[in-house]
VEXKEKE-757074 format. One record per residue (C-alpha): residue in one letter; x, y, z; chain; residue number from 1. Coordinates in Angstrom, 3 decimals. Layout:
N
[doke "A",[X,Y,Z],"A",NUM]
...
END
This chain:
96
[doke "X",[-15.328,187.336,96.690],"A",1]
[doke "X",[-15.465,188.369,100.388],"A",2]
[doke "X",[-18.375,188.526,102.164],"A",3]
[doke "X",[-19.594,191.664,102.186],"A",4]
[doke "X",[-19.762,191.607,98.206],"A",5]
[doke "X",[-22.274,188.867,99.256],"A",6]
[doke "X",[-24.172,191.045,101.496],"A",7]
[doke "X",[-23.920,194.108,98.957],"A",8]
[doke "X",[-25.634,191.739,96.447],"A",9]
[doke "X",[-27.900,190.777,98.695],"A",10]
[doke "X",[-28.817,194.289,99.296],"A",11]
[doke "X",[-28.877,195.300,95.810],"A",12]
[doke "X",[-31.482,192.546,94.742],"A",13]
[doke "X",[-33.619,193.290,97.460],"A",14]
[doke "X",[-34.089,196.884,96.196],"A",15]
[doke "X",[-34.556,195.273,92.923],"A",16]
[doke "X",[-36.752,193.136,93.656],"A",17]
[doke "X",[-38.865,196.136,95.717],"A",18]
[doke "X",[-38.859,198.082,92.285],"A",19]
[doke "X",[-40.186,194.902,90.512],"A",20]
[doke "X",[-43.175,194.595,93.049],"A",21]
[doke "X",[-43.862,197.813,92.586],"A",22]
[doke "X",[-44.244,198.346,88.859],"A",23]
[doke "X",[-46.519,194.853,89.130],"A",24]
[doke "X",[-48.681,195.397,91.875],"A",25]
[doke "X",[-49.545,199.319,90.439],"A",26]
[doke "X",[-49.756,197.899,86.592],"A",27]
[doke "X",[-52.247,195.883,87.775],"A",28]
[doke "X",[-53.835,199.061,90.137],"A",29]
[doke "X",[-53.690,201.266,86.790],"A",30]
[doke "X",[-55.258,198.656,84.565],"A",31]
[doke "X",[-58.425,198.538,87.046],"A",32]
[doke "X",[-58.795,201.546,87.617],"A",33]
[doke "X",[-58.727,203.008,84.194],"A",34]
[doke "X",[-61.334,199.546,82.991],"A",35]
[doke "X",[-62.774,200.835,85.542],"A",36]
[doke "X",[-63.024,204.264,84.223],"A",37]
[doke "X",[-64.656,203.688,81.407],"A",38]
[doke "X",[-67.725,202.784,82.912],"A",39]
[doke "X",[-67.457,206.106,85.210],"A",40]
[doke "X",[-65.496,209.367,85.216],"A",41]
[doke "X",[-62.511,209.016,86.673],"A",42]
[doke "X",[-61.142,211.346,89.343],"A",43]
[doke "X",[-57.454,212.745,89.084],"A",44]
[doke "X",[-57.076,212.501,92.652],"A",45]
[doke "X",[-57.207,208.829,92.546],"A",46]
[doke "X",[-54.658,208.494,89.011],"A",47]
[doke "X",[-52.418,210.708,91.637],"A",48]
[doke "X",[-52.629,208.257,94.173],"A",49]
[doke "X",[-51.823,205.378,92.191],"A",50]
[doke "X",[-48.846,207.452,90.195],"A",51]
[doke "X",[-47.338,208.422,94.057],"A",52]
[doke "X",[-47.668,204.836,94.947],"A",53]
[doke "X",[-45.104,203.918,92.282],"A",54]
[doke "X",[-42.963,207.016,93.196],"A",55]
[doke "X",[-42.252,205.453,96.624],"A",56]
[doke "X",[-41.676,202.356,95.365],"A",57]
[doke "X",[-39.195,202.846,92.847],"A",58]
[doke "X",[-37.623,205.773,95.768],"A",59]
[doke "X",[-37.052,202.652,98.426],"A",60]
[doke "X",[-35.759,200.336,95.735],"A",61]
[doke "X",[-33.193,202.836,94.593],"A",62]
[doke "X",[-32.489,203.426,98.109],"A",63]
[doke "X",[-31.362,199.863,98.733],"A",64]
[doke "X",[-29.679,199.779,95.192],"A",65]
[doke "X",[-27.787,202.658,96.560],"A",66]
[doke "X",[-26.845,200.815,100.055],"A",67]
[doke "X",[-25.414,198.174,97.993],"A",68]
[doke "X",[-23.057,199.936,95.965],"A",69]
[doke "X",[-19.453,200.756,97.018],"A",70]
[doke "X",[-18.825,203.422,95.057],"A",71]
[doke "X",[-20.142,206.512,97.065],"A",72]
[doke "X",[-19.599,209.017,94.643],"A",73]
[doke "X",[-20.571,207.262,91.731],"A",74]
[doke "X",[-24.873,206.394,91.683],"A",75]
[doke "X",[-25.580,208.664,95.054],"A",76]
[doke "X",[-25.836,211.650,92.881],"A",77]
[doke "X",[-28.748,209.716,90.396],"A",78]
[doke "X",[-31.078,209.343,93.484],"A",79]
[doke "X",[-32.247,212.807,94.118],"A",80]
[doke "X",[-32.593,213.587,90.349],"A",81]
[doke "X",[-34.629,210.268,89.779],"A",82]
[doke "X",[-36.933,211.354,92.725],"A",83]
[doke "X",[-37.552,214.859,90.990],"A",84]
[doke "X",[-38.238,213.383,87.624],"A",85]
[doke "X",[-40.798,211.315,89.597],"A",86]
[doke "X",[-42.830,214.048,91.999],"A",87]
[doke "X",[-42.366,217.109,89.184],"A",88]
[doke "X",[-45.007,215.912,86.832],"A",89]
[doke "X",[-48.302,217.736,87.094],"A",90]
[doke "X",[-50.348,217.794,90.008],"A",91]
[doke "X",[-54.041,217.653,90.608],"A",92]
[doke "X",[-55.234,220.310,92.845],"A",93]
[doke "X",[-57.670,218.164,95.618],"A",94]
[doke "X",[-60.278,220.881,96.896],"A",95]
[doke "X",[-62.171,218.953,99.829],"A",96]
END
């Protein structure tokens, strides 16, 4: 292996390990805020939050998945459809 496989690796478990932080630290987020819910009525502004929250972090792990691949033409084209999937569930409208 040359080096730069070494780096791509290197690259590729960085954005893995971003999309593994992620999913923990908002599991945990969700699971107090909806215990939390049950004692109180729960806003859809802040379920947004936490769902957007996880949208970015899976976005910048992919993007570093994507930096460490090779093959340009191969996962670039996953990215952008991943990203809609995430952001074109419902929305809450926020009236302040």
């Amino acid at each position: 292996m040359y080096i730069i496989d070494f780096i791509a690796i290197g690259i590729g478990l960085i954005g893995a390990s971003i999309i593994i932080w992620g999913v923990l630290k908002t599991a945990v987020e969700f699971i107090v805020f909806e215990a939390r819910s049950l004692l109180k009525d729960a806003t859809c502004r802040q379920r947004e939050s936490i769902r957007i929250k996880l949208g970015s972090y899976l976005l910048i792990g992919l993007e570093f998945l994507i930096a460490g691949r090779w093959e340009p033409y191969g996962f670039l084209g996953e990215a952008p459809f991943v990203g809609s999937l995430l952001f074109s569930g419902s929305r809450c409208e926020i009236l302040n």
